[in-house]
LUMTOR-616089 format. One record per residue: residue number from 1; residue in three letters; x, y, z of N, C-alpha, C in turn. Coordinates in steps of 0.001 Angstrom, whole numbers, always signed. Example, Ala and Ser with C-alpha at 12.3 -4.5 7.8 and 13.67 -1.06 7.14 Angstrom:
{atom 1; Ala; {+13190; -5690; +7800}; {+12300; -4500; +7800}; {+13200; -3300; +7800}}
{atom 2; Ser; {+12850; -2250; +7080}; {+13670; -1060; +7140}; {+12900; +30; +7870}}
END
This chain:
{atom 1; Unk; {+23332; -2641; +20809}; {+24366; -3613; +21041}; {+24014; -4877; +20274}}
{atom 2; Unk; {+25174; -5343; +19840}; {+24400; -6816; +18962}; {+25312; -8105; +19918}}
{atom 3; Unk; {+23764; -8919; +20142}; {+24162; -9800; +20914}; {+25123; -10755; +20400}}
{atom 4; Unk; {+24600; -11013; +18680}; {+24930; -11992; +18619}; {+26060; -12394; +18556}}
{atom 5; Unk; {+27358; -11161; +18040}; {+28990; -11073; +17820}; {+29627; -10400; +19155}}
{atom 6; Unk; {+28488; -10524; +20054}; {+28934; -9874; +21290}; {+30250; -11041; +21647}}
{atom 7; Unk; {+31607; -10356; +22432}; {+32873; -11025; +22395}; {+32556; -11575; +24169}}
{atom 8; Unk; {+33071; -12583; +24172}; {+32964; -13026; +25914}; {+33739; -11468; +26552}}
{atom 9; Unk; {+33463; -11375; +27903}; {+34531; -10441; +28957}; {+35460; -11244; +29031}}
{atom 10; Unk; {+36155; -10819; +29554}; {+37875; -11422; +29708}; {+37626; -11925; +31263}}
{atom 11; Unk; {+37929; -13215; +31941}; {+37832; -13368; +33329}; {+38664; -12373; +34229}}
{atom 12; Unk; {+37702; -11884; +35402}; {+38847; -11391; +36099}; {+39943; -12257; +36621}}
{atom 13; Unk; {+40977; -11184; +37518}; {+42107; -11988; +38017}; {+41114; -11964; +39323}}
{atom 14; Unk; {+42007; -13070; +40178}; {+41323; -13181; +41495}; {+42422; -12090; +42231}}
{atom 15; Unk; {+41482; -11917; +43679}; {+42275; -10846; +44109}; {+43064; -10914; +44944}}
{atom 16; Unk; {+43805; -12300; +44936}; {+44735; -12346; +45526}; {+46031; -12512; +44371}}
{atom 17; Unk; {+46315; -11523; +44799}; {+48399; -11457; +43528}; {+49281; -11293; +44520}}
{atom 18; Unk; {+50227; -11297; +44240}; {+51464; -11938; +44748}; {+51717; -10494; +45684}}
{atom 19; Unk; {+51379; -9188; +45527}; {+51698; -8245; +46084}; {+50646; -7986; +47749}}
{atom 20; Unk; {+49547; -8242; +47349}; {+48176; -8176; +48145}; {+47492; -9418; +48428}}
{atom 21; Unk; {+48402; -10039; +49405}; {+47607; -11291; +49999}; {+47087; -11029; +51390}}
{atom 22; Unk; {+45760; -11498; +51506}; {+45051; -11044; +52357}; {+44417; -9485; +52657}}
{atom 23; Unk; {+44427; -8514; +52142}; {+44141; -7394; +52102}; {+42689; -7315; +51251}}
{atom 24; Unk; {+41908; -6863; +51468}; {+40534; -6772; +50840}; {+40615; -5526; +50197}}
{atom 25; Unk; {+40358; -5573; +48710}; {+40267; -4385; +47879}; {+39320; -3452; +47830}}
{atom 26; Unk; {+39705; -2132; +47603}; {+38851; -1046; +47722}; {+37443; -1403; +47565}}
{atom 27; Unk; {+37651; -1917; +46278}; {+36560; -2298; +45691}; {+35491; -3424; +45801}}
{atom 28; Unk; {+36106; -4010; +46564}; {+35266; -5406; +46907}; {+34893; -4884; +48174}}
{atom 29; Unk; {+34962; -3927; +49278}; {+34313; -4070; +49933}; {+33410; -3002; +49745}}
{atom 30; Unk; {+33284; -2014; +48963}; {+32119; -1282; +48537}; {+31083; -2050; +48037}}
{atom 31; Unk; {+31337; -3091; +47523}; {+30645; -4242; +46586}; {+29828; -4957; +47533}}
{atom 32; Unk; {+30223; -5490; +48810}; {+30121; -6087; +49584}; {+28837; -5515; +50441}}
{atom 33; Unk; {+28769; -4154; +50869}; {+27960; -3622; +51950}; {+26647; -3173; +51312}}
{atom 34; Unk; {+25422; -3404; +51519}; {+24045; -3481; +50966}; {+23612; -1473; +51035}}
{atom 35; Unk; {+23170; -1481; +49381}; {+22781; -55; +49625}; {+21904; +461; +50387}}
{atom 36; Unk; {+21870; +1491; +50778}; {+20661; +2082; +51840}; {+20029; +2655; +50916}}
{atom 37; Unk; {+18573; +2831; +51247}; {+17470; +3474; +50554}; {+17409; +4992; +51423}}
{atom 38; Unk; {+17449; +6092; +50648}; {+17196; +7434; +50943}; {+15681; +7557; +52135}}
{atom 39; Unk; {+15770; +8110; +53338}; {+14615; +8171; +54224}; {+13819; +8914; +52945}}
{atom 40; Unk; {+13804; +9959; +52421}; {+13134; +11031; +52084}; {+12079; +10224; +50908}}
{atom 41; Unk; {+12746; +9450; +50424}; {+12245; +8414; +49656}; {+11112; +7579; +49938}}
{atom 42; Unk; {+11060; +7044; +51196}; {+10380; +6295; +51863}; {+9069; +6986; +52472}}
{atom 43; Unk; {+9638; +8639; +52778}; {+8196; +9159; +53875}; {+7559; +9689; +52330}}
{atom 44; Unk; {+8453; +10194; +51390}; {+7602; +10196; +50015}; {+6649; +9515; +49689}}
{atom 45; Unk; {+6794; +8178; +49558}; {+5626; +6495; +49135}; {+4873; +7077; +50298}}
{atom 46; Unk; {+5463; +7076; +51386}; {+4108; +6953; +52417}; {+3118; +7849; +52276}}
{atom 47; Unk; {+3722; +9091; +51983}; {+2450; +10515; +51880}; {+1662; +10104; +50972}}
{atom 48; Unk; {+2522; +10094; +50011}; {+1152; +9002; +48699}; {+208; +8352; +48858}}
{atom 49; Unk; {+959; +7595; +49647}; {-114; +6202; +49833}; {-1860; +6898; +50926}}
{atom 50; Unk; {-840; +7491; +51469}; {-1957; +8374; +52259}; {-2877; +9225; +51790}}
{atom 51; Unk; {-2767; +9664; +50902}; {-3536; +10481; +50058}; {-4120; +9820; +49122}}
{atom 52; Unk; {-4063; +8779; +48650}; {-4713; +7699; +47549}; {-5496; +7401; +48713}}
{atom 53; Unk; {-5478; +6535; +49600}; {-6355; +6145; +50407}; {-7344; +7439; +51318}}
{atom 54; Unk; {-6957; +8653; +51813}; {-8037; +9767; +51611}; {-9102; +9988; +50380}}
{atom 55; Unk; {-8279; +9809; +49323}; {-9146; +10487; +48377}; {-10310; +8610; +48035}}
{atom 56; Unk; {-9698; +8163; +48247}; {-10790; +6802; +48385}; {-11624; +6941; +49469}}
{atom 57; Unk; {-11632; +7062; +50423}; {-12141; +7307; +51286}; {-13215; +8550; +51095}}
{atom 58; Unk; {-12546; +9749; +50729}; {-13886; +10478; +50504}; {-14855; +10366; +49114}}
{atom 59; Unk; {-14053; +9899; +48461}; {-15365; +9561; +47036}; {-16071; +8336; +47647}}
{atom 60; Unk; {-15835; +7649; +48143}; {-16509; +6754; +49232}; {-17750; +6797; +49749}}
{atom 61; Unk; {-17204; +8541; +50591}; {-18273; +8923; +51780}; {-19325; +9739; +50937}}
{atom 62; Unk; {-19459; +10049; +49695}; {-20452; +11156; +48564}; {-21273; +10290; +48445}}
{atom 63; Unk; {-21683; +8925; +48145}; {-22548; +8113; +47812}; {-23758; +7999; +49212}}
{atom 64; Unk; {-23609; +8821; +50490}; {-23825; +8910; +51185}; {-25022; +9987; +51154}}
{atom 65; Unk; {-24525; +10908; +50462}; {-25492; +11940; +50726}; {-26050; +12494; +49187}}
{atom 66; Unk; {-26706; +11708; +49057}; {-27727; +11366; +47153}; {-28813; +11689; +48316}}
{atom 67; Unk; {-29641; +12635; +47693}; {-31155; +12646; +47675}; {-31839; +11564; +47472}}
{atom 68; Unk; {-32941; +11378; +48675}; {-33373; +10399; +48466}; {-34505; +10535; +47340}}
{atom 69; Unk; {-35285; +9335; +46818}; {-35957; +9345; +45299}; {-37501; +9621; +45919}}
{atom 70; Unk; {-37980; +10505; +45777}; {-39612; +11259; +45957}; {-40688; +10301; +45488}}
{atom 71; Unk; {-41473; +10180; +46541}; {-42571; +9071; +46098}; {-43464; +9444; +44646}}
{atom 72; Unk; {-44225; +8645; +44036}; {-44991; +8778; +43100}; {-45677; +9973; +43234}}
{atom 73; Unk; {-46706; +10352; +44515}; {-47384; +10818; +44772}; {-46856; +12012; +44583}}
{atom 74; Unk; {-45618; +12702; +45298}; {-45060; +13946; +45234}; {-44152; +13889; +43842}}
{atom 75; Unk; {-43959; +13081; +43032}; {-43348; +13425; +41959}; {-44538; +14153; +40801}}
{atom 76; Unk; {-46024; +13183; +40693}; {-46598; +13650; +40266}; {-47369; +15107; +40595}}
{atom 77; Unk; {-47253; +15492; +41835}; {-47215; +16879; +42194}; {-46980; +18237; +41663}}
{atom 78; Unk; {-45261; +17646; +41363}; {-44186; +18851; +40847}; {-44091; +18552; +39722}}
{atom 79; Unk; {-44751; +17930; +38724}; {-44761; +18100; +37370}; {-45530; +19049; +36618}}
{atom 80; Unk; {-44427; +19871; +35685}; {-45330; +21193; +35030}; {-46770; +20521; +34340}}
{atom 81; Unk; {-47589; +21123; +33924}; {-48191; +21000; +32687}; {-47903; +20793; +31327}}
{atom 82; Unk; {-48515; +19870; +30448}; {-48082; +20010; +29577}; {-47895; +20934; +28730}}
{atom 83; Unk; {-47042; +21684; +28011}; {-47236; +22560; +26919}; {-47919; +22364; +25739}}
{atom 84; Unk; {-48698; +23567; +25028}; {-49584; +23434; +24008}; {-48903; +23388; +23146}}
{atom 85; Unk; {-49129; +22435; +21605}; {-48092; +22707; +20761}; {-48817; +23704; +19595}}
{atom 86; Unk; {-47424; +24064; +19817}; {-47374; +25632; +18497}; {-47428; +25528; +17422}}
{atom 87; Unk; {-46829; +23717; +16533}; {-46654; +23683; +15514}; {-47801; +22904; +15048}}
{atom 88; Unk; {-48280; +23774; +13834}; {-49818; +22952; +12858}; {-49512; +22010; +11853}}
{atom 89; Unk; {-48072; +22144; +11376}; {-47721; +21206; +10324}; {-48327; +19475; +10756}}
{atom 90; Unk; {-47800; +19084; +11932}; {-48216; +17652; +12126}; {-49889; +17156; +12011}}
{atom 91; Unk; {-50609; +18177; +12040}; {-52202; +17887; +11792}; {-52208; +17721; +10481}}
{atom 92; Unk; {-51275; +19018; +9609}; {-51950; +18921; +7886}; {-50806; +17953; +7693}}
{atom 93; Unk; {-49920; +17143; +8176}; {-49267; +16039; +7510}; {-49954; +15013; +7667}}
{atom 94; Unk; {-50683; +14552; +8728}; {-51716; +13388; +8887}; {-52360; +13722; +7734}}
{atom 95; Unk; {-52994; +14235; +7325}; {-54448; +14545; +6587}; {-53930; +14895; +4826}}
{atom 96; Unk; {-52601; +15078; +4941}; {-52150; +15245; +3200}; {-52170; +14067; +2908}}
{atom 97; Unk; {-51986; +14227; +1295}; {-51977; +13064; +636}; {-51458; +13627; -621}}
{atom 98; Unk; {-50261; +12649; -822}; {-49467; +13368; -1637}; {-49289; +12448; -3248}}
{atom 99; Unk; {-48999; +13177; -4517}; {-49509; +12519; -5414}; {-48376; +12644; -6582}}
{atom 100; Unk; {-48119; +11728; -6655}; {-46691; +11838; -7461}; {-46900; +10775; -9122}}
{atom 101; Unk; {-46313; +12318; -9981}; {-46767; +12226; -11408}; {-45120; +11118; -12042}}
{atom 102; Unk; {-45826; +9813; -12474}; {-44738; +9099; -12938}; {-44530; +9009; -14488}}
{atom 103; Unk; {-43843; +9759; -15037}; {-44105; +10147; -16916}; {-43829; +8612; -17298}}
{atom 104; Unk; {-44185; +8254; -18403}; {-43751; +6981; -19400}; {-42969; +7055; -20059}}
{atom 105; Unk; {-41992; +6428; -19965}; {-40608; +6625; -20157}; {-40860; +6351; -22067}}
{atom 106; Unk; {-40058; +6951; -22287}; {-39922; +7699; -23731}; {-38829; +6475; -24270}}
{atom 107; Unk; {-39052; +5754; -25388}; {-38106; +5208; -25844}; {-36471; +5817; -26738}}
{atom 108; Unk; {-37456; +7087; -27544}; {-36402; +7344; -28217}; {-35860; +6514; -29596}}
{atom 109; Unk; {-34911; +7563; -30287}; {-34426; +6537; -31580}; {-33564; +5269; -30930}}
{atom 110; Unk; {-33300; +4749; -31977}; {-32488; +3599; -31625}; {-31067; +3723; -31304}}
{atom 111; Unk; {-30561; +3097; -30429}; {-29193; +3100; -29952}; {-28299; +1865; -30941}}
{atom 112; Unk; {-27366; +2653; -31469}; {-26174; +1563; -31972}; {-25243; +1981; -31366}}
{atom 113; Unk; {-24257; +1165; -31406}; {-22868; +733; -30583}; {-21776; +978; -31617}}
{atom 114; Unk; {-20652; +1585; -31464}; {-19933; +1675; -32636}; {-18711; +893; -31920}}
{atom 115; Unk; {-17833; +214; -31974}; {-16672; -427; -31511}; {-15137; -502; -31777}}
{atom 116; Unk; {-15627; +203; -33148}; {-14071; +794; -33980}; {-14387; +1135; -35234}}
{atom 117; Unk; {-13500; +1773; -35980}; {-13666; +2413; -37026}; {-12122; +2124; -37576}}
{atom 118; Unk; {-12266; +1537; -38641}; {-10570; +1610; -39440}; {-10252; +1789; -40777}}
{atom 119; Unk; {-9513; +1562; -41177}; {-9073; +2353; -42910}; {-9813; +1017; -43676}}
{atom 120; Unk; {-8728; -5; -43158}; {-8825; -1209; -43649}; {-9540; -2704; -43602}}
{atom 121; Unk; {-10385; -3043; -44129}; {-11597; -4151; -44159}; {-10983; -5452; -42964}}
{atom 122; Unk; {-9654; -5866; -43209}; {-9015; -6644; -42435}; {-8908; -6215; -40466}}
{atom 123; Unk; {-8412; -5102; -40421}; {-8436; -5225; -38827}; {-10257; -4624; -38380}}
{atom 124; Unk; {-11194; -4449; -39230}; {-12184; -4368; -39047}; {-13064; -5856; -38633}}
{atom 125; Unk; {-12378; -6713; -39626}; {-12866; -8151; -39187}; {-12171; -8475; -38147}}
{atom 126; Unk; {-11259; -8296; -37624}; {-10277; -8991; -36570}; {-11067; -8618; -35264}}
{atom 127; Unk; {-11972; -7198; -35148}; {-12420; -6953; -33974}; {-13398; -7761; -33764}}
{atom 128; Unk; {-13874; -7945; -35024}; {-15561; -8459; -35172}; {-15316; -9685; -34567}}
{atom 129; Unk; {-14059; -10293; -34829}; {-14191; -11638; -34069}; {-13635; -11790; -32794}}
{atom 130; Unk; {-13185; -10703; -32149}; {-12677; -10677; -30854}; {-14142; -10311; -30486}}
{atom 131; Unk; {-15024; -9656; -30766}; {-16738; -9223; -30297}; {-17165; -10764; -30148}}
{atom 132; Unk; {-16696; -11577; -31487}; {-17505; -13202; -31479}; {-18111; -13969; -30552}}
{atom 133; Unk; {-16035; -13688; -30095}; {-15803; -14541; -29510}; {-16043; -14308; -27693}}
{atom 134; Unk; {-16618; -13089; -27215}; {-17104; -12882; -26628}; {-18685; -13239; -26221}}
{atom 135; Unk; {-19424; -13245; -27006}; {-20447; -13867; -27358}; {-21423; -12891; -27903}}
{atom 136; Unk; {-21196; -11824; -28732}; {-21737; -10910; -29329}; {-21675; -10950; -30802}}
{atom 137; Unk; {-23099; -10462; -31455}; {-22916; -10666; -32432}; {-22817; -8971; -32922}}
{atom 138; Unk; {-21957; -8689; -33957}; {-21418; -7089; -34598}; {-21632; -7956; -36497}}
{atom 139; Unk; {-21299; -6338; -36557}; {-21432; -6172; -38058}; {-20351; -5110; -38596}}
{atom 140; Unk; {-19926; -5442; -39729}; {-19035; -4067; -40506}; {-19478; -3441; -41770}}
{atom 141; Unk; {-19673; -2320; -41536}; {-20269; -1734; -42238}; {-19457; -288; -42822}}
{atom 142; Unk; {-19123; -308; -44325}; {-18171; +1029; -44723}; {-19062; +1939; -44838}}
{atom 143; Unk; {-18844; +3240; -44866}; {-19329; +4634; -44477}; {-17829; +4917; -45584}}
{atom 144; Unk; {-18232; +6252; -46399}; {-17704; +6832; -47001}; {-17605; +8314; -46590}}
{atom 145; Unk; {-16447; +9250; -46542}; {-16497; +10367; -45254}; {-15713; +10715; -46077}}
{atom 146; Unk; {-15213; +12560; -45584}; {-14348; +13380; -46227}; {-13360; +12624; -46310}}
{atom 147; Unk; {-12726; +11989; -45697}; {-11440; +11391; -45015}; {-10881; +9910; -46397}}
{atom 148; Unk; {-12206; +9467; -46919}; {-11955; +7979; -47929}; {-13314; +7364; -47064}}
{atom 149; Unk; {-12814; +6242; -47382}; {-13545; +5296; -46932}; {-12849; +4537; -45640}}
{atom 150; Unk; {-13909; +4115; -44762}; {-13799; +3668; -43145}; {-14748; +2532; -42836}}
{atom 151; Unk; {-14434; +1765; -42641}; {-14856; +444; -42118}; {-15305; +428; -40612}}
{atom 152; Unk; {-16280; +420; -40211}; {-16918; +544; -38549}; {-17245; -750; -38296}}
{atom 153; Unk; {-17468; -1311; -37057}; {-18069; -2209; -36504}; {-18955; -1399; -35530}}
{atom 154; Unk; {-20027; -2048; -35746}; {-21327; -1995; -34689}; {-21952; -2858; -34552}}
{atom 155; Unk; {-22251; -2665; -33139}; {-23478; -3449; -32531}; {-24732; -2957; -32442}}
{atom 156; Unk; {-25793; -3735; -32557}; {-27098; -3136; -32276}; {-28125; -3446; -33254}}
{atom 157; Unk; {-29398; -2962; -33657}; {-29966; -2073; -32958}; {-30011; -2193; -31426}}
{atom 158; Unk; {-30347; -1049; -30210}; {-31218; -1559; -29285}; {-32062; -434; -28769}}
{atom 159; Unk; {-33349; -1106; -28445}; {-34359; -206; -27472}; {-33901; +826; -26692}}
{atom 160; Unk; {-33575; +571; -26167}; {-32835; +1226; -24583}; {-31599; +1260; -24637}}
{atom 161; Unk; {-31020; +2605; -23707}; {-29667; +2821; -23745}; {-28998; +1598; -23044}}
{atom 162; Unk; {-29561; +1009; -21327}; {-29686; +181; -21030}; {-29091; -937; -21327}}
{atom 163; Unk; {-29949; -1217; -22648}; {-29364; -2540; -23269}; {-28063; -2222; -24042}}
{atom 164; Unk; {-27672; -1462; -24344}; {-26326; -1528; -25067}; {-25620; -1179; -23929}}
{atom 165; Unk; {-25970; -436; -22540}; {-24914; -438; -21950}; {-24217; -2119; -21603}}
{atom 166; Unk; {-25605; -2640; -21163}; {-25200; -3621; -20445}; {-24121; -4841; -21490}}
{atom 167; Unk; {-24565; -4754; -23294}; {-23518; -5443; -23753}; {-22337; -4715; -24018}}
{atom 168; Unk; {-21987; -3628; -23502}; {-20730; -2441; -23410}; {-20016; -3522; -22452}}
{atom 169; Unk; {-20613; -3659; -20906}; {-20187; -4241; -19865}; {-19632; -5858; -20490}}
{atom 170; Unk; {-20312; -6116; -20693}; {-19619; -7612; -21361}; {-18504; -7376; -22443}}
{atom 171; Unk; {-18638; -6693; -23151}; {-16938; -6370; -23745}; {-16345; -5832; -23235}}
{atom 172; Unk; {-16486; -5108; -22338}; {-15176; -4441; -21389}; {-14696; -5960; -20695}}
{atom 173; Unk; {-15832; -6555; -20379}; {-14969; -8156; -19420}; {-14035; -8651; -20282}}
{atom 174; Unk; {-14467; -8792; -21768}; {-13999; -9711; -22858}; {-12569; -8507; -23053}}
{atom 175; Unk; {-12182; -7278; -23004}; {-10711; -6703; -22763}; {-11037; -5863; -24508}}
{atom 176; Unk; {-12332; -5390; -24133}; {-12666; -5046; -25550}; {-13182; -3601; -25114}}
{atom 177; Unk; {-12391; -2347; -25352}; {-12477; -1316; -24858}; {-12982; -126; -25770}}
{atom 178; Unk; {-13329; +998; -25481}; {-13610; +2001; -26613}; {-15077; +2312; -27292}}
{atom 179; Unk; {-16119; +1285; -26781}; {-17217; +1104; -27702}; {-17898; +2219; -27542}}
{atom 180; Unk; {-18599; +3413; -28226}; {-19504; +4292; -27665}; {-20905; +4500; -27864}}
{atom 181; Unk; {-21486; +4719; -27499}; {-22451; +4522; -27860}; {-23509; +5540; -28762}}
{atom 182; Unk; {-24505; +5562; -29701}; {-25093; +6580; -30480}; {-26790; +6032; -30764}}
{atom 183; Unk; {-27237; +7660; -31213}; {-28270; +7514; -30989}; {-28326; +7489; -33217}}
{atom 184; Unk; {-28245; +6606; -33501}; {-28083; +6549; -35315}; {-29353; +6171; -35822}}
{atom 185; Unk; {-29451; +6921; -37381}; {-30651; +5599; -37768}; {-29775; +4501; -38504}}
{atom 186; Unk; {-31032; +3640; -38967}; {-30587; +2804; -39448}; {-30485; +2805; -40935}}
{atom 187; Unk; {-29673; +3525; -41354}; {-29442; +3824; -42761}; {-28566; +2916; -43410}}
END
């Protein structure tokens, strides 16, 4: 229902009209006399109520009959023995000693960074200075291939993969995507 375009009711007429003066309408005196509540209704609530208050009553009366708590003396009585233990592992784990071989990490050839590769000397410089201006320094370098000649930008040398990842991460911030990385010499 929507309140808000809800239309007023129309007033009633009063019930006195020109035909029915003084006569009390059907309807007004049904209106008039207070409803009765159904007995069956009433001894209903009551059985309820009676039975909520039983069943309170006996969860009540259970707290009553708990065993009482066995003195020290007889508790320590009825306690088994301890069991022997079966398992030997926990003796030879005290007593190992364990020895762990740490290799020296292998450097490997050198890692360069490649960042693009293009036909033309011009958008080869254009990256180099989007690398710049990131705060990296690159280089372009042509390579001659089945294909003609190709203009690359790279970064590098570096030690560790490590380190070129981590200036990978700084051109990805700088919106500089694609770089991969290789294990090249320096030819």
């Amino acid at each position: 229902m929507d309140y808000a375009n809800r239309k007023p009711k129309p007033k009633k007429k009063s019930g006195k009209s020109s035909g029915q003066r003084g006569k009390p309408s059907a309807r007004g005196a049904a209106a008039k006399q207070p409803k009765q509540v159904p007995w069956v209704a009433i001894v209903l609530v009551l059985a309820l109520m009676a039975a909520f208050i039983f069943g309170l009553l006996s969860i009540n009366g259970d707290g009553d009959k708990l065993p009482a708590k066995p003195t020290d003396q007889q508790a320590a009585d009825e306690l088994p023995p301890k069991p022997k233990e079966k398992w030997q592992y926990i003796q030879e784990l005290e007593s190992k000693q364990v020895e762990v071989d740490v290799p020296e990490r292998e450097l490997g050839p050198p890692k360069l960074m490649q960042c693009g590769s293009f036909r033309k000397q011009s958008d080869a410089e254009r990256l180099r200075a989007e690398i710049a201006m990131a705060g990296l320094e690159s280089q372009v370098r042509s390579s001659e291939g089945k294909n003609g000649l190709w203009y690359r930008v790279i970064l590098g040398p570096y030690e560790t993969k490590r380190a070129a990842e981590r200036e990978r991460h700084k051109l990805q911030r700088a919106k500089i995507y694609g770089c991969a990385i290789w294990n090249w010499n320096l030819d």
